[in-house]
Structures are given as structure tokens and as C-alpha cells.
LUMBA-281266 format. One record per residue: residue number from 1; residue in three letters; x, y, z of N, C-alpha, C in turn. Coordinates in pm, whole numbers, always signed. Layout:
N
   pos   code   n_east   n_north     n_up   ca_east   ca_north    ca_up   c_east   c_north     c_up
   NUM    ALA        X         Y        Z         X          Y        Z        X         Y        Z
...
This chain:
289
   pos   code   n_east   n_north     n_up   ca_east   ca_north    ca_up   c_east   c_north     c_up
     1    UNK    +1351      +231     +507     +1325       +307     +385    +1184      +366     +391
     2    UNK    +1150      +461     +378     +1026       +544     +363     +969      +530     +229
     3    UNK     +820      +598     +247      +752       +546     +119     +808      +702      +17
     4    UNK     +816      +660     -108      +830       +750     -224     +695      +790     -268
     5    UNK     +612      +796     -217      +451       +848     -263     +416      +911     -175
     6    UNK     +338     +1062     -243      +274      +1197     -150     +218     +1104      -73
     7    UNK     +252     +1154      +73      +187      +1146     +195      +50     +1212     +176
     8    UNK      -29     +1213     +202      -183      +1277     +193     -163     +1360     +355
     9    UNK     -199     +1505     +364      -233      +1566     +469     -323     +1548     +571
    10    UNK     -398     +1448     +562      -496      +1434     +665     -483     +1271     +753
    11    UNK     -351     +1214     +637      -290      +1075     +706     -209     +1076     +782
    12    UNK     -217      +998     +901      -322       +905     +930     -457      +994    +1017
    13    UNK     -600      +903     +952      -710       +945    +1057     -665      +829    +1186
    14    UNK     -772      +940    +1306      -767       +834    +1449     -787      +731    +1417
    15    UNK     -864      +701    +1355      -973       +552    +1343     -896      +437    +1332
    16    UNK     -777      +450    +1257      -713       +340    +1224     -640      +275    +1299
    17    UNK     -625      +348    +1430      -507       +310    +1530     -632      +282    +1643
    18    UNK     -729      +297    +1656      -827       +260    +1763     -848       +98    +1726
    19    UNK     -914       +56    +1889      -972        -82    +1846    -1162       -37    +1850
    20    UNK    -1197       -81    +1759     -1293        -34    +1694    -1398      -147    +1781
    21    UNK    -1547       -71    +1830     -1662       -188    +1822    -1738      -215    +1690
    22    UNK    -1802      -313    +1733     -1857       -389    +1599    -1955      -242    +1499
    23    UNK    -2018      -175    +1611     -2097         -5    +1581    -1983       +26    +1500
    24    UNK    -1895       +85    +1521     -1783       +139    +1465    -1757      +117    +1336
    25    UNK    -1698        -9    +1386     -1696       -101    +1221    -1760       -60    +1127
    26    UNK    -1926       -91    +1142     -2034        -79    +1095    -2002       +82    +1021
    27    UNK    -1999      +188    +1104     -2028       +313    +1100    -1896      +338     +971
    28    UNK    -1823      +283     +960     -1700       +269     +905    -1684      +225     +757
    29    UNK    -1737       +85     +770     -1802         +8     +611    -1891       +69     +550
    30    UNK    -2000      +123     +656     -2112       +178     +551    -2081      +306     +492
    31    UNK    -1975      +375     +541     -1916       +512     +502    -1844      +496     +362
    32    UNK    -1781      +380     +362     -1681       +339     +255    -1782      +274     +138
    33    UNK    -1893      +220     +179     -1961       +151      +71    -2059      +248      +13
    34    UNK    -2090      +371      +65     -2142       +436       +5    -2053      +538      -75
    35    UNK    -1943      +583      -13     -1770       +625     -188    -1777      +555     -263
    36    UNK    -1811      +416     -259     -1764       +306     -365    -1873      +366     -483
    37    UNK    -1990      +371     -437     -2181       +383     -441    -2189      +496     -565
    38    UNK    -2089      +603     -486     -2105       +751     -547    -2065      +763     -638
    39    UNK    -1868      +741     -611     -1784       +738     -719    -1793      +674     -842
    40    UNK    -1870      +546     -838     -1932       +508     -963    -1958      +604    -1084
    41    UNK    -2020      +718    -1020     -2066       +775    -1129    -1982      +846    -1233
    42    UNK    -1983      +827    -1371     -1898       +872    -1452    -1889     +1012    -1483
    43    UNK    -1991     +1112    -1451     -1966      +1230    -1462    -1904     +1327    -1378
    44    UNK    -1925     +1238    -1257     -1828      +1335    -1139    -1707     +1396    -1182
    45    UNK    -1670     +1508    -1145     -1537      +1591    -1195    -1427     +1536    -1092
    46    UNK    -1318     +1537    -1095     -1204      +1534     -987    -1218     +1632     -897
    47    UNK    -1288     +1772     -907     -1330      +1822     -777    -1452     +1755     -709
    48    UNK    -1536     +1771     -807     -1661      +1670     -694    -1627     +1540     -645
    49    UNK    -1542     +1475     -683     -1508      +1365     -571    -1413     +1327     -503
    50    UNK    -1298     +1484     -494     -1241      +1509     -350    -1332     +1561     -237
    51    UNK    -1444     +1665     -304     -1512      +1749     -191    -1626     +1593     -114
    52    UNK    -1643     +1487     -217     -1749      +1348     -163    -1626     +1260      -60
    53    UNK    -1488     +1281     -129     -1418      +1224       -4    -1414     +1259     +109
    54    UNK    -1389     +1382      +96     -1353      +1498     +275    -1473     +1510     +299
    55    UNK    -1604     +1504     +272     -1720      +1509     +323    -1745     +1410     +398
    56    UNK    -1715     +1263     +343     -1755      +1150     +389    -1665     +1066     +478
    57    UNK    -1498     +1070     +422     -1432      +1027     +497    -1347     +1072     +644
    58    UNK    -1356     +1222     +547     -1247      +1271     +670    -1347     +1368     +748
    59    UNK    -1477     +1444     +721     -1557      +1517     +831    -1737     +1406     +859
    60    UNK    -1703     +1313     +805     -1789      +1220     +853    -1956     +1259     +865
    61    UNK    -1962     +1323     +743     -2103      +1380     +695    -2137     +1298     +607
    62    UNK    -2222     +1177     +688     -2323      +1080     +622    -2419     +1077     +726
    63    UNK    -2558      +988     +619     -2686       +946     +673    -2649      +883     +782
    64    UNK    -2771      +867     +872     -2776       +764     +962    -2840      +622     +928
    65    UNK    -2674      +545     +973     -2710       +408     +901    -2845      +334     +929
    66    UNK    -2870      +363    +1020     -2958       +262    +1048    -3118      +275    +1000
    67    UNK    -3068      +396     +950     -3252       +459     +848    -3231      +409     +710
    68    UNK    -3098      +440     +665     -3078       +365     +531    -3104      +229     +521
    69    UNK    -3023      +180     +623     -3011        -11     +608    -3176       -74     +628
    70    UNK    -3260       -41     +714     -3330       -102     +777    -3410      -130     +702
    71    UNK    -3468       -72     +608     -3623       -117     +511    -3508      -204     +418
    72    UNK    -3380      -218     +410     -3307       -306     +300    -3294      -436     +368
    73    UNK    -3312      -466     +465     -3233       -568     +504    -3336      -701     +512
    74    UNK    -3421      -654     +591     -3553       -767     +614    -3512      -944     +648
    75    UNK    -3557     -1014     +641     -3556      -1143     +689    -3456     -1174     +627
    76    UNK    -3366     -1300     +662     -3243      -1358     +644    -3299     -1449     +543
    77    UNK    -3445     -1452     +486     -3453      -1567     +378    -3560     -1500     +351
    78    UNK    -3587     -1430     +235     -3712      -1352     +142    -3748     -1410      +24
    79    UNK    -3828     -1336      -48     -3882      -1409     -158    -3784     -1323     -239
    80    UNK    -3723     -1412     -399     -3681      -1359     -472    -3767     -1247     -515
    81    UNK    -3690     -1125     -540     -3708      -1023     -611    -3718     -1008     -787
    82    UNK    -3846      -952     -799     -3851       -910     -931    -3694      -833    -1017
    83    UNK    -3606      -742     -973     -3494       -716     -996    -3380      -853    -1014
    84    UNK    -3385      -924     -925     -3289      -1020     -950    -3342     -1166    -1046
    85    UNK    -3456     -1157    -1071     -3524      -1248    -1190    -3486     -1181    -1299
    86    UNK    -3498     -1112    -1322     -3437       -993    -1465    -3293     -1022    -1469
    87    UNK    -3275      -963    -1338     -3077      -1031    -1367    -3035     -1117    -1379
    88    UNK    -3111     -1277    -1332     -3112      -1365    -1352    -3110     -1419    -1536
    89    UNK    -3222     -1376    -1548     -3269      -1448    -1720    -3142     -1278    -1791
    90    UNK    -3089     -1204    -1751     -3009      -1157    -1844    -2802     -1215    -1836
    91    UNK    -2838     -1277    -1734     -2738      -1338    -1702    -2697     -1460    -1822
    92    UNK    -2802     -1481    -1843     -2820      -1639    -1882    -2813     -1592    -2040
    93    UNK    -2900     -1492    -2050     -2917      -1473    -2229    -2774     -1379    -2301
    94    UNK    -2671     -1343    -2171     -2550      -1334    -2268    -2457     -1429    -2232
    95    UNK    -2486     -1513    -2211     -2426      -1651    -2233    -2425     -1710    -2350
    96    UNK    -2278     -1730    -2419     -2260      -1774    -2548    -2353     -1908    -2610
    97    UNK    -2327     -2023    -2476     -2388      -2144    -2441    -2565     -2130    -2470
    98    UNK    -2542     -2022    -2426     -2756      -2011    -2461    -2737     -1931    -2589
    99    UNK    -2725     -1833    -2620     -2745      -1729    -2716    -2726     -1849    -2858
   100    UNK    -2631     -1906    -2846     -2601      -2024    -2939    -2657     -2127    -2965
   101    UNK    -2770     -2161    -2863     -2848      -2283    -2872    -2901     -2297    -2986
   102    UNK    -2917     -2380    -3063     -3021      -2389    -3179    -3182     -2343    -3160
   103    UNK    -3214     -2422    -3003     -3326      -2441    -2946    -3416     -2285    -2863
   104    UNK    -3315     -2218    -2878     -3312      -2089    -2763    -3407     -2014    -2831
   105    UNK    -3465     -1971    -2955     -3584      -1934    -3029    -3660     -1964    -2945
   106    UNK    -3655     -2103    -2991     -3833      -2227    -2998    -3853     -2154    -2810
   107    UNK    -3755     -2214    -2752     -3805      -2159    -2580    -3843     -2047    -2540
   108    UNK    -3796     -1926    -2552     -3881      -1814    -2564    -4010     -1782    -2609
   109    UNK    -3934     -1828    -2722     -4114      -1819    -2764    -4248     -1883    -2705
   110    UNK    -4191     -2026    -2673     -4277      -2096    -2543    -4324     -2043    -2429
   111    UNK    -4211     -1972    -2383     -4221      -1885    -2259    -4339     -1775    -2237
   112    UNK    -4345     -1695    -2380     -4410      -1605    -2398    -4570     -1658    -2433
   113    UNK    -4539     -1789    -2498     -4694      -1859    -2548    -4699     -1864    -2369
   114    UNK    -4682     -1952    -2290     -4739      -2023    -2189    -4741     -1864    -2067
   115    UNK    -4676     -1789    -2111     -4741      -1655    -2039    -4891     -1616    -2046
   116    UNK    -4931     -1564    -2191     -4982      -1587    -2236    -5125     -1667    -2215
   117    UNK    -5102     -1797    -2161     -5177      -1903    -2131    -5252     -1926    -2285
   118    UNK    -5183     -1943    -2354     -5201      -2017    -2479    -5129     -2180    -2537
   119    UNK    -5225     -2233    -2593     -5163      -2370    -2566    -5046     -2398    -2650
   120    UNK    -4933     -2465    -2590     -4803      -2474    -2664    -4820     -2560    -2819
   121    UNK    -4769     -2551    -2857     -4745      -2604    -3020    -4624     -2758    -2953
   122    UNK    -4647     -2892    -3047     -4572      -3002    -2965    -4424     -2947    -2961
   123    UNK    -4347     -2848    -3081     -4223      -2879    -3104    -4172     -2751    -2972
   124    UNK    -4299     -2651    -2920     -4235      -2543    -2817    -4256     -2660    -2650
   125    UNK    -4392     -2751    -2651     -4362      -2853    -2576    -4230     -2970    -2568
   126    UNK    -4205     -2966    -2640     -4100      -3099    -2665    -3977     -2988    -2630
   127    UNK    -3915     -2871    -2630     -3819      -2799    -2606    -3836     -2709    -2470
   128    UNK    -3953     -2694    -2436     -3989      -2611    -2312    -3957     -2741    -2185
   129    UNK    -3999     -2845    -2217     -3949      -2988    -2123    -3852     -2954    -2112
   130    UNK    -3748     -2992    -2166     -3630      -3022    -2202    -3543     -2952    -2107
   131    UNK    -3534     -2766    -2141     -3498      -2650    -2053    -3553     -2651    -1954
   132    UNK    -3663     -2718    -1919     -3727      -2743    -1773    -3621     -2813    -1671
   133    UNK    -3572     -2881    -1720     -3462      -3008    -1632    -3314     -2940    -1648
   134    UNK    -3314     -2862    -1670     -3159      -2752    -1681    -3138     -2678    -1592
   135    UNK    -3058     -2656    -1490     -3025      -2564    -1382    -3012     -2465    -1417
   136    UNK    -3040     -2366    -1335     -3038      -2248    -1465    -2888     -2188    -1480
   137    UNK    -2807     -2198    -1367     -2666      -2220    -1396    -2555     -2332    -1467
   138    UNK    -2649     -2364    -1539     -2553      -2428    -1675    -2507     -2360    -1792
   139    UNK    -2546     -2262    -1798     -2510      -2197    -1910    -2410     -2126    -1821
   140    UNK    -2308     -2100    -1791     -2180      -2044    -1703    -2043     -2113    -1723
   141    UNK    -1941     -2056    -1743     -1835      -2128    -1823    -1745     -2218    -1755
   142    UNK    -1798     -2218    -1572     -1781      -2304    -1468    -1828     -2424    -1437
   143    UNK    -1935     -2390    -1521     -2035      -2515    -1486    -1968     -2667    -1479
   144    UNK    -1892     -2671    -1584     -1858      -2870    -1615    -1713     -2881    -1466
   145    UNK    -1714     -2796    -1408     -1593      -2805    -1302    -1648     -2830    -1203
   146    UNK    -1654     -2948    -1141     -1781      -3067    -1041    -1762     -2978     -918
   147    UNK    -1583     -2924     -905     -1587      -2839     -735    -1670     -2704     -741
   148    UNK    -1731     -2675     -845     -1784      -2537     -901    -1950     -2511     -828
   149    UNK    -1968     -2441     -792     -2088      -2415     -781    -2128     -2242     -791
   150    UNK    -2236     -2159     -850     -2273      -2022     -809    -2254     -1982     -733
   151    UNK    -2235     -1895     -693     -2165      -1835     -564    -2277     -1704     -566
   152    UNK    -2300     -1632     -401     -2394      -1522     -437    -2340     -1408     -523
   153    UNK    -2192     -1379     -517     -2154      -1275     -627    -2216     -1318     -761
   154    UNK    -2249     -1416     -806     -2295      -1416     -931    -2433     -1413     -931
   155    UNK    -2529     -1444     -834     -2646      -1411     -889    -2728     -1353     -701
   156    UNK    -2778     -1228     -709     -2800      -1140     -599    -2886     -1285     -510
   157    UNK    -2991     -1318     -590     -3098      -1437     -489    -3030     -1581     -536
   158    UNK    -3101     -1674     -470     -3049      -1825     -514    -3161     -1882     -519
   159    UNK    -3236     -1937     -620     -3351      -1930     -687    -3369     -2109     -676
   160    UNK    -3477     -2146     -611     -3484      -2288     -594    -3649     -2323     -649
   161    UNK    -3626     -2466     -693     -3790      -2538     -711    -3824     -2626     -568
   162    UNK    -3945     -2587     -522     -3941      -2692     -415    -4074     -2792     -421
   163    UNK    -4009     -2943     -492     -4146      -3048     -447    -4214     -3029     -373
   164    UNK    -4324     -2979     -332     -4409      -2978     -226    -4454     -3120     -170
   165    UNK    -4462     -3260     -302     -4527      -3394     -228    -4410     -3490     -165
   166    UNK    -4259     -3435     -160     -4152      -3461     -109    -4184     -3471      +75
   167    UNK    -4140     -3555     +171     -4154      -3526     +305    -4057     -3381     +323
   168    UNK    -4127     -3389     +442     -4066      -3256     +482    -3964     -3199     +517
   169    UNK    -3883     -3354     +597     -3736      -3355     +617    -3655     -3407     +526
   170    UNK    -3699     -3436     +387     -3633      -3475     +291    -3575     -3289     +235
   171    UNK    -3690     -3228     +198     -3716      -3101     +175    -3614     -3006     +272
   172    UNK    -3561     -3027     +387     -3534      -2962     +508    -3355     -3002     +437
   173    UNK    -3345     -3105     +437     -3183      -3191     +400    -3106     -3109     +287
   174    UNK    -3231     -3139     +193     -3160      -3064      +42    -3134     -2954      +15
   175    UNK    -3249     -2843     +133     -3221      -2729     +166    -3115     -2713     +238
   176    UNK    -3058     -2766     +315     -2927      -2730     +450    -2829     -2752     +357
   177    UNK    -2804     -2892     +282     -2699      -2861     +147    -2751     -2774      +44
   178    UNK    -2769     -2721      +28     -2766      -2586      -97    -2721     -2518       -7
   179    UNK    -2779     -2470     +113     -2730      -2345     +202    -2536     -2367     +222
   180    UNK    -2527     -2486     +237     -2356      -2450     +251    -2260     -2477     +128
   181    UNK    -2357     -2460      +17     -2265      -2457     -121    -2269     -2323     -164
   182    UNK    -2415     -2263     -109     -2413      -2141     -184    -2312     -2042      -67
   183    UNK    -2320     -2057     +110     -2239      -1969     +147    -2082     -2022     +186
   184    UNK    -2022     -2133      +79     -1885      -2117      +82    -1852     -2233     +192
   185    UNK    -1939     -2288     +180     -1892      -2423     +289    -1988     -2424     +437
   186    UNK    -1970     -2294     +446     -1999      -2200     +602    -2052     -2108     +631
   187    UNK    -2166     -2053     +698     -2235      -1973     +707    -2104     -1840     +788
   188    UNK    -2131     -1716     +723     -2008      -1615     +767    -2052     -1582     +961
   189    UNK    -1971     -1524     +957     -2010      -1472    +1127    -1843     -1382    +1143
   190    UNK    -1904     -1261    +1219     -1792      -1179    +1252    -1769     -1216    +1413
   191    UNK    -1674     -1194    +1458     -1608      -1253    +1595    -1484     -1132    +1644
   192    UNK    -1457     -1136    +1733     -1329      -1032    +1759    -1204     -1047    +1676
   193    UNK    -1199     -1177    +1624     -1068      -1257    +1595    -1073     -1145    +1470
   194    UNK    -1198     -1138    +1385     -1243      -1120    +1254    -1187      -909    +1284
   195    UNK    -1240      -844    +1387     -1192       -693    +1378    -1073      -706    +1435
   196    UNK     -969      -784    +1517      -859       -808    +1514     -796      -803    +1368
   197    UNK     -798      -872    +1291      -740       -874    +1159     -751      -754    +1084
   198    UNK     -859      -706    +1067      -917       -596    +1009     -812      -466    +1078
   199    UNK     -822      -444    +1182      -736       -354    +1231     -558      -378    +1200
   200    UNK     -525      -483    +1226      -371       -571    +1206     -304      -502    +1022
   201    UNK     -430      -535     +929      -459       -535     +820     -451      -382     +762
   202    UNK     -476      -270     +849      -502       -134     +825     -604      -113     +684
   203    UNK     -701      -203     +685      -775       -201     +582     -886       -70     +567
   204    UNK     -918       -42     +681      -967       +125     +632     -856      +216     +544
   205    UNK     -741      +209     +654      -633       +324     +572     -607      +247     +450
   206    UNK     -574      +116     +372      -533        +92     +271     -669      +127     +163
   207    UNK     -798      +135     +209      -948       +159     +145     -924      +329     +124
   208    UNK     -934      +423     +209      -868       +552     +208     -761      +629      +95
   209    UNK     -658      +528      +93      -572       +559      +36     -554      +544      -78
   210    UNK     -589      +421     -122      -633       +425     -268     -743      +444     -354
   211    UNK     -854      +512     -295      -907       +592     -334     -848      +738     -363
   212    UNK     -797      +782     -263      -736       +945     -237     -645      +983     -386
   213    UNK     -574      +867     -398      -492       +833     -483     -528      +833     -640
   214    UNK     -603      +765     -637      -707       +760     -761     -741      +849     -826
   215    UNK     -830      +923     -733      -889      +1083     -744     -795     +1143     -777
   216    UNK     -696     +1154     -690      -576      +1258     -764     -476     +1198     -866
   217    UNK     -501     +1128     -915      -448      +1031    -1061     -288     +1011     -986
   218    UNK     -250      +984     -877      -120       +945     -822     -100      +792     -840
   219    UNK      -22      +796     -906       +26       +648     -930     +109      +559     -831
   220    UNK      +70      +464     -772      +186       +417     -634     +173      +247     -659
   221    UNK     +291      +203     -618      +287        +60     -643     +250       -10     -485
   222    UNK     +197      -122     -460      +156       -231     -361     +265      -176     -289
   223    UNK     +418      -213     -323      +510       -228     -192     +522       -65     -140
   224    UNK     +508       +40     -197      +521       +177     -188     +410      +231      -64
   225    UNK     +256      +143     -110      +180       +196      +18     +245       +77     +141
   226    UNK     +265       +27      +95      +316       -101     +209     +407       -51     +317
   227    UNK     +501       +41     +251      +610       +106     +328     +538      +249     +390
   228    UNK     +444      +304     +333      +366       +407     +384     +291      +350     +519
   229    UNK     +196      +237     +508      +147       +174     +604     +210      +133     +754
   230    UNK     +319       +55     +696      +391        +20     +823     +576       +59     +805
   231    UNK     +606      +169     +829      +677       +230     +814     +822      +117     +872
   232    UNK     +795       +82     +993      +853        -18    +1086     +758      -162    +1019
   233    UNK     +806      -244     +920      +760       -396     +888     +765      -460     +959
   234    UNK     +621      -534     +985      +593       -638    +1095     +713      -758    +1061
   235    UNK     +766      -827    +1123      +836       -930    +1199     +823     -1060    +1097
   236    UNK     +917     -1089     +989      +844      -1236     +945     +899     -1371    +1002
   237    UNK     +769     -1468    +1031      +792      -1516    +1142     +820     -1637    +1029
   238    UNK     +877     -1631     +940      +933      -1737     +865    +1066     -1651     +783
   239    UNK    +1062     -1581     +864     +1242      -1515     +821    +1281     -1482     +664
   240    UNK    +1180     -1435     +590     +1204      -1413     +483    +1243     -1294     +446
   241    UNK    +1303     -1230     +327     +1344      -1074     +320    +1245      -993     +325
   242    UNK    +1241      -856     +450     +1159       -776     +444    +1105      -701     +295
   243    UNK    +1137      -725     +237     +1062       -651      +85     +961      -729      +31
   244    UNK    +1033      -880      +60      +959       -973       -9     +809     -1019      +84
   245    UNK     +916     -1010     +240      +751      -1051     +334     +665      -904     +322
   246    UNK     +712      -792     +315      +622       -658     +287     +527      -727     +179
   247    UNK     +556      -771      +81      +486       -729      -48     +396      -822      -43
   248    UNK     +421      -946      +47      +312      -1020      +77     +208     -1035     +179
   249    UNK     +255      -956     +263      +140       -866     +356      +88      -749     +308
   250    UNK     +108      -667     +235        -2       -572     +183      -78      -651      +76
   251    UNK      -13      -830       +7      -135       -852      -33     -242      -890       -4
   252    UNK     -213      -934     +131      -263      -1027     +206     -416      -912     +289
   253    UNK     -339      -797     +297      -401       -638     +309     -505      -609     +215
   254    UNK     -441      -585     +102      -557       -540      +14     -636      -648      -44
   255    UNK     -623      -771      -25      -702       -885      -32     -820      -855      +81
   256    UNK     -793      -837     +198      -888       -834     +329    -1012      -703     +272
   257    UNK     -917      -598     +218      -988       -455     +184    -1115      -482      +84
   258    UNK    -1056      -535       +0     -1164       -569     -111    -1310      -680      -81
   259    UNK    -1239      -759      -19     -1302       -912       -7    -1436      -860     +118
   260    UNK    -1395      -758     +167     -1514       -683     +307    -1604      -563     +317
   261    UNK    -1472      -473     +238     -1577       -320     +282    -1631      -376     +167
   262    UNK    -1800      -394     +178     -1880       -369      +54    -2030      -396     +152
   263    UNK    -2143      -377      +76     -2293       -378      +79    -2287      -544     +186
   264    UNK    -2265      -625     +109     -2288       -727     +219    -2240      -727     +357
   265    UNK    -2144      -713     +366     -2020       -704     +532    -2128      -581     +623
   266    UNK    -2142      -473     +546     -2263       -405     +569    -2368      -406     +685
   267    UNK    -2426      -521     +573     -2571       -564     +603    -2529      -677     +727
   268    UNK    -2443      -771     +736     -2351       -875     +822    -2384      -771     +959
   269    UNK    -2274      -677     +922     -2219       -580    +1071    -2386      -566    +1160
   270    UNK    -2451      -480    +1065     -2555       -396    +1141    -2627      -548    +1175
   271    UNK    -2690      -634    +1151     -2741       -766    +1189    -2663      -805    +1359
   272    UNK    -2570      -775    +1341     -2453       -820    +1445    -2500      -695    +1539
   273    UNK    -2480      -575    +1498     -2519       -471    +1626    -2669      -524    +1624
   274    UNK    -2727      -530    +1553     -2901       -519    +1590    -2920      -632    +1715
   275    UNK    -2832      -726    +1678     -2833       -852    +1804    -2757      -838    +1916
   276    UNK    -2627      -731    +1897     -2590       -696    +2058    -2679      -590    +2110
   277    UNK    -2746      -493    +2068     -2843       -416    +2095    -2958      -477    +2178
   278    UNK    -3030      -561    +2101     -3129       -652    +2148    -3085      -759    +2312
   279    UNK    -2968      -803    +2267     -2927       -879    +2394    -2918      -788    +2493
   280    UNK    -2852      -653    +2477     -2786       -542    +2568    -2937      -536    +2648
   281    UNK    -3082      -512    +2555     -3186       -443    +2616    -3232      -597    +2682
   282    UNK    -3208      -712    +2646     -3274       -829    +2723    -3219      -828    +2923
   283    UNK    -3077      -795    +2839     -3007       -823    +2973    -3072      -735    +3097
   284    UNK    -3045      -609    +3050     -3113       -463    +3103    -3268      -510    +3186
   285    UNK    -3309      -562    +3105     -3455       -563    +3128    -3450      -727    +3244
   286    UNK    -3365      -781    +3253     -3364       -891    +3300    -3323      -832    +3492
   287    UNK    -3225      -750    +3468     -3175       -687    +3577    -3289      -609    +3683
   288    UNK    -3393      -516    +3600     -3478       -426    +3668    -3540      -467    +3687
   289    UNK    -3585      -656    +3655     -3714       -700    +3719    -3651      -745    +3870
């Protein structure tokens, strides 16, 4: 059965049927994360963001990544940013849990005295303590769920106090656990296995397409691009009805689409070329001596 939704004229691009290098990739995500970037904007007309699609996707008129990324990326562990302290304390102050506090006055106002450097009053001392010993992710509607922890989608930095009269490998411990709560158990890493899937997945063309779609207000359901995608349905290796295993591989699809092309995977990729680059010139240089 064929798909019942306009074919788009310029589908399929090469790209999707190549096996892509990690450059590629790269050259690929950052193309898509900057549509995501653009299209944001609410005034764009439906012509200006077909002419930002075919500019970007299909004649491949973008910056060069590596002038954009590079002043963004910097050390794998920085100092929190003034921007994400703001997002931080606005995070927190539309939180029902705070906004509701009885106490949430008196602390501000503390905040602003001890800015200030004016001496606290006992009852902004006796409440400024208090919020002192509070994570600042308690006010979050996750919080009392013990498997729960912040995750970086919710707050850009991960904002720590560190004892300084603590030893050093005590300090070193508590740090290595925070690091694998905040990245998900496991620090990420891309591998072949990882653009294997990605390609398997047709997650550029399913990223492509529903955008294209969008723009032109075409309405299409999951199993409809599903049948557009793989015209011939992959094989289910648990023998279930092709409609039903379709509909669970394009979710399994547009799960991969969402969960990657973005700013982080990004910043991941080019880290990953910057280190086959670097090895490429070690090796090089290892050879001509």
C-alpha cells in the first residue's frame, strides 16, 4: 500500500540513503537545529519559511559550523552562567510550591538585604537559614519521587555548593555521583552503532518531512509517513501485523528524531570530529617524524 500524503518534489534527498561520517552527521544536525532556531519565530510568513527550508535544507546555504559552534562550546565543565542563574531563580519562582510559601516574602527580601550587605533582621535570619538547606530543586513537582532527579533539560547548568574543608577525595566521590545522575546513569558517547541507527531510523528524512509538512499546513498521520518512508516494511522479527509493526517503528523513528537533532547532539558531534581531527593530525605527525 502506498502512502496517501503529497509526496514532496525534492523527496528523497541523497543524504538519506548514504552512510554518513560523523562530519556529515554534524554538517546535518547543525543544519536542522538551526530550522528548528529560525522557525521559532512567530512572524515568519509561510513563504519565508519555505524559501528558509530550500535554502537550508535542500541547497545547503548555511554558516560554517565550526565558526558558529566554537566560541559556544568551551570546556566540558565551565562556570555557571549569569543567563542560566536567572533561569534558574525563574524556574523556581513559578513554582506553585514557592510562590505559595508563606515564607517566600521574608527570603527575598533577605536576599536583597544581604546583597546589599546590610545586616539581616533575626526573623529574615531565621528564614534565610532555613532556604539555605533546600536544594534548589525542591520546589519541582518531581521532587518527592526518590527515582527522580533534574535532568539537564530542566535546568541549562547544574549548580553545586562545594565544602572546601571536606578532603579532596571525599569532594572527588560526591562529584562522580552527581555526574551520573545528572547525565542519565551514563556519560553519552556517539559510536558507529549510534549513526547505524540514525540512518536505519531515516531520521533526517522523517526531521525533513515534517517540517515540509507543517509549513504547508498538510496534515499526515505517523503510519501514512511510515508507508512514505519505507515503502517495502522492514521484516518483524517477532511476526507481528505489518501495520501494527509499521506504526511501531516510525515510533520508535520519530522518537530517535526528536530525542537528537537538537543544540546538544550538536555540540556532542563537533567534540567528536574535533577529536578525530586532532587524532587524524597526531597520527600524521607521528608518521613524518
Amino acid at each position: 500500500m502506498t502512502s496517501k500524503i503529497e509526496i514532496p518534489s525534492w523527496y528523497p534527498l541523497p543524504v538519506y540513503k548514504r552512510e554518513l561520517t560523523p562530519e556529515e552527521w554534524l554538517h546535518e544536525f547543525f543544519k536542522r537545529s538551526k530550522i528548528n532556531d529560525i522557525l521559532a519565530n512567530p512572524f515568519l510568513t509561510q513563504q519565508n519559511r519555505l524559501e528558509i527550508f530550500n535554502a537550508i535544507i535542500l541547497r545547503d546555504e548555511i554558516i560554517d559550523i565550526r565558526s558558529a559552534l566554537r566560541g559556544q562550546l568551551g570546556q566540558p565543565i565551565r562556570d555557571l552562567s549569569i543567563a542560566e542563574i536567572l533561569y534558574l531563580a525563574e524556574l523556581i519562582k513559578q513554582d506553585k510550591s514557592y510562590t505559595e510559601n508563606p515564607q517566600t516574602r521574608i527570603l527575598e527580601s533577605a536576599i536583597k538585604t544581604k546583597a546589599q550587605n546590610i545586616p539581616l533582621t533575626n526573623e529574615q535570619k531565621e528564614v534565610f537559614t532555613q532556604f539555605y538547606d533546600i536544594p534548589w530543586h525542591s520546589f519541582h513537582e518531581n521532587t518527592n519521587d526518590k527515582n527522580w532527579y533534574p535532568r539537564i533539560p530542566y535546568l541549562m547548568g547544574a549548580p553545586v555548593t562545594i565544602n572546601a574543608y571536606y578532603f579532596r577525595t571525599d569532594i572527588l566521590g560526591v562529584l562522580k555521583n552527581l555526574l551520573t545522575r545528572w547525565t542519565h546513569k551514563k556519560l553519552r558517547a556517539i559510536s558507529s552503532d549510534v549513526f547505524s541507527t540514525w540512518s536505519e531510523k531515516q531520521i533526517l528524512a522523517i526531521f525533513d518531512l515534517r517540517v515540509w509538512y507543517k509549513i504547508n499546513n498538510i496534515e499526515f498521520s505517523k503510519i501514512d509517513l511510515a508507508r512514505l518512508l519505507w515503502p517495502n516494511p522492514p521484516v518483524s522479527k517477532k511476526k507481528k501485523a505489518t501495520t501494527v509493526y509499521l506504526d511501531d517503528y516510525i515510533d520508535e523513528a520519530i522518537d530517535l528524531c526528536d530525542t537528537n537533532i537538537h543544540h546538544g547532539n550538536v555540540s556532542m558531534l563537533f567534540q567528536t570530529c574535533e577529536s578525530r581531527k586532532f587524532l587524524k593530525e597526531k597520527q600524521n605527525s607521528l608518521k613524518a617524524t
